[in-house]
C-alpha positions as CSV (number, residue, x, y, z in Angstrom):
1,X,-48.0,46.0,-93.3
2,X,-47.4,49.9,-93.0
3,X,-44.1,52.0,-91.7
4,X,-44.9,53.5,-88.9
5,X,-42.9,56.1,-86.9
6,X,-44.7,58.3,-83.9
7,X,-43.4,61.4,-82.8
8,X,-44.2,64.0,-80.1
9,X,-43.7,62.8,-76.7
10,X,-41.4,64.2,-74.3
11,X,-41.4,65.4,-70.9
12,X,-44.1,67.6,-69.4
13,X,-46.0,68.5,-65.8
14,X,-48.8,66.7,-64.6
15,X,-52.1,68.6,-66.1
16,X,-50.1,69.4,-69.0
17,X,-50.6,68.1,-72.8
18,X,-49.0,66.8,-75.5
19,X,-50.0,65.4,-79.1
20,X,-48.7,62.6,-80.6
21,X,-48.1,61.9,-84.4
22,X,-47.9,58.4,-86.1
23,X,-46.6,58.7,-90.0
24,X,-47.8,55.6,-92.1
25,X,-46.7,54.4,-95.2
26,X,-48.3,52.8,-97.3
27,X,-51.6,52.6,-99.9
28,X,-53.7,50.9,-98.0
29,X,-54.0,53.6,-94.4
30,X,-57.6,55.0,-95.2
31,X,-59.2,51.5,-95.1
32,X,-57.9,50.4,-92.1
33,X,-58.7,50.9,-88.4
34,X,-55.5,52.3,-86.0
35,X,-54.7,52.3,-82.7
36,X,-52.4,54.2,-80.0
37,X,-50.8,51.7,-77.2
38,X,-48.7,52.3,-74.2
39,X,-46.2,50.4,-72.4
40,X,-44.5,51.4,-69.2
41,X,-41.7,49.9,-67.9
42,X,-42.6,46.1,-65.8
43,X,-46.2,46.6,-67.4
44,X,-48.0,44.7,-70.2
45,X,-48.3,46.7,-73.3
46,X,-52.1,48.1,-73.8
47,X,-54.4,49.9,-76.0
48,X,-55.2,53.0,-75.4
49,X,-57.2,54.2,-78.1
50,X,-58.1,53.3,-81.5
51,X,-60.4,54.6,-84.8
52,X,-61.8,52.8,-87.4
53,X,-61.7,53.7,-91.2
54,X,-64.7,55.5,-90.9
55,X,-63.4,57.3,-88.2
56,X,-65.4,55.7,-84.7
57,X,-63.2,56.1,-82.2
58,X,-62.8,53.7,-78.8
59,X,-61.2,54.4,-75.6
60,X,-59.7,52.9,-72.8
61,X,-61.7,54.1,-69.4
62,X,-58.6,55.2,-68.0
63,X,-58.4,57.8,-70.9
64,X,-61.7,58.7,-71.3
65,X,-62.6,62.4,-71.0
66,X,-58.4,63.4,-71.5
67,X,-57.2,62.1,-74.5
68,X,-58.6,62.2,-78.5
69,X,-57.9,60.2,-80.8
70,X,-58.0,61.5,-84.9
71,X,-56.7,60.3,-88.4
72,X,-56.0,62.6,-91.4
73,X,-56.4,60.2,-94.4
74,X,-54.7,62.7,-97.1
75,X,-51.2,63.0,-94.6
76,X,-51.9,59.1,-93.7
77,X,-51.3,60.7,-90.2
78,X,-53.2,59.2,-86.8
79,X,-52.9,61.8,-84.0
80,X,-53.7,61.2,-79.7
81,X,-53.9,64.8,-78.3
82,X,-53.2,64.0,-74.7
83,X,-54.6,66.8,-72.1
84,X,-54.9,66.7,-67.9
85,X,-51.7,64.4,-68.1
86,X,-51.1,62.3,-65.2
87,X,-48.0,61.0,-63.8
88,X,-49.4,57.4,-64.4
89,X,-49.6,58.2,-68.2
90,X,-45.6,57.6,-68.1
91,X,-45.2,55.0,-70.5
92,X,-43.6,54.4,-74.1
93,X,-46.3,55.4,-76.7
94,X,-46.9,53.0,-80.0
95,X,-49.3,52.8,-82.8
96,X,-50.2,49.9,-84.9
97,X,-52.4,48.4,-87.3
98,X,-55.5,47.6,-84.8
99,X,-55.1,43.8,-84.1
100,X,-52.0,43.3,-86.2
101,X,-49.4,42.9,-83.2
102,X,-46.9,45.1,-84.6
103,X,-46.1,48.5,-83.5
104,X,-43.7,51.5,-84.3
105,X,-40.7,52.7,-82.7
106,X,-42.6,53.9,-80.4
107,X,-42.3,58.1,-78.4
108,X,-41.4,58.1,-74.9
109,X,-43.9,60.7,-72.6
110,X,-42.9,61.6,-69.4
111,X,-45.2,63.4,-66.9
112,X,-43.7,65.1,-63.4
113,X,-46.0,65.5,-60.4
C-alpha cells in the first residue's frame, strides 16, 4: 500500500480552475492504476477519475469535458487539473490506489457561485 498526500485545493469562483497533486510513496506507483475521488459533505464518496499504468484515462460523466486526469511516473505524482468549476464540484478531494478502498488525507475545494 502507498503514502498518499494530495495537495492543491482551496477556494475559487465558479468557472475557475484548480490542479490537484497526489504524492505517492512507494516502489511499486508506475505499475499500478490511480484514481481521484470526491466526497461532499451528506454524500457517498465517488470516483471521479482514474488512469491506468499505461496511462488510459476514465471519467465520470459529470466531469467529462472539465477535468484531466495525468500521472508523472519519475515524481510518482497523479495530477486532476480541474477547469469550468462548478459550485457542485464542492467536495473533499482523495486519491487512492484504483479499487483498493483506501484514500489520502484528502484537499478540500471550494467553488463560489
Amino acid at each position: 500500500q502507498v503514502q498518499l498526500v494530495e495537495s492543491g485545493g482551496g477556494l475559487v469562483q465558479a468557472g475557475g480552475s484548480l490542479r490537484l497533486s497526489c504524492a505517492a510513496s512507494g516502489s511499486i506507483f508506475s505499475i499500478i492504476a490511480m484514481g481521484w475521488y470526491r466526497q461532499a459533505p451528506g454524500k457517498q464518496r465517488e470516483l471521479v477519475a482514474d488512469i491506468t499504468s499505461a496511462g488510459t484515462t476514465n471519467y465520470a460523466d459529470f466531469v467529462k469535458g472539465r477535468f484531466t486526469i495525468s500521472r508523472d511516473n519519475a515524481k510518482k505524482t497523479v495530477y486532476l487539473q480541474m477547469n469550468s468549476l462548478k459550485p457542485e464540484d464542492t467536495a473533499v478531494y482523495s486519491c487512492s490506489r484504483l479499487g483498493s478502498g483506501y484514500w489520502g488525507q484528502g484537499t478540500q475545494v471550494t467553488v463560489s457561485s
